[in-house]
N, C-alpha and C positions, 0 to 999 in steps of 0.2 A: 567418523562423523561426516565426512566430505563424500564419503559415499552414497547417504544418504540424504545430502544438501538440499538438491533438485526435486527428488519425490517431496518432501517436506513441505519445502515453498509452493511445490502447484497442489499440495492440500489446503495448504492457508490459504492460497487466495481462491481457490474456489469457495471455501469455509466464507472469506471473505465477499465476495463477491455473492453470496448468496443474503448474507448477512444486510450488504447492500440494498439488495431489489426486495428483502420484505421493511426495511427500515423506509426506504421509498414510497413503500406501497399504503405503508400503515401508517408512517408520522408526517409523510410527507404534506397530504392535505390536513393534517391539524395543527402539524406545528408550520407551516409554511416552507417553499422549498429555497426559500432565500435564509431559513433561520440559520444560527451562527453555528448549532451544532452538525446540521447537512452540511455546510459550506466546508468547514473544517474536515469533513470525510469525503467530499468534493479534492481537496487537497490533498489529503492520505490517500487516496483513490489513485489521483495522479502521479504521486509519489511512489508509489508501488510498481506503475505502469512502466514508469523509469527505473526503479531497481530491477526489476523483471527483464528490461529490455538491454540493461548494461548485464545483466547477469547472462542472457542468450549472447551478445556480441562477445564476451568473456571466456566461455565456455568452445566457442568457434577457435580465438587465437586468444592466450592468455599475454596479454604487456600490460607494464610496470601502470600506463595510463589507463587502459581498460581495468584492471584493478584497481585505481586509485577511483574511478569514475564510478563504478559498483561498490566500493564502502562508502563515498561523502553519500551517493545517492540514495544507504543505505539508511545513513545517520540520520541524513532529512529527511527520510520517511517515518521514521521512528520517533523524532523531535514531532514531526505534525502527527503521528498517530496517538502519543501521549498527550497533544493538546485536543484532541479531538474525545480522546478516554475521560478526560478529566473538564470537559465541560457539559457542566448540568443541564437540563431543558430550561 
């Protein structure tokens, strides 16, 4: 499974990131870009950016705190992406 880790995650977030720029482009002027549901994918956005970036510092030199720093990173990305899932327009 760990071989496959890295290909995985820069499909998602490309998936992701695409997923982004048309939810911008289409809900952005009708639901406004301060509403609660952009904001929260503003968040998960950020969230990722930091798992993505402990996950490259990781992969350079592996220690106990670079791994610990890429799962909490991992978890609050996942904690704000399920509040971000689960909130309605």
């Amino acid at each position: 499974m760990m071989k496959f880790h890295i290909p995985i995650a820069l499909l998602g977030t490309t998936i992701i990131i695409i997923h982004a720029g048309i939810n911008l482009k289409e809900l952005g002027p009708v639901l406004g870009y301060v509403h609660l549901k952009l904001i929260s994918g503003y968040l998960s956005f950020l969230l990722l950016a930091t798992v993505l970036y402990a996950g490259y510092l990781r992969h350079f030199k592996a220690s106990g705190f670079r791994r610990k720093f890429h799962l909490l990173s991992a978890m609050l990305f996942f904690a704000a992406f399920l509040l971000h899932m689960f909130i309605w327009f």
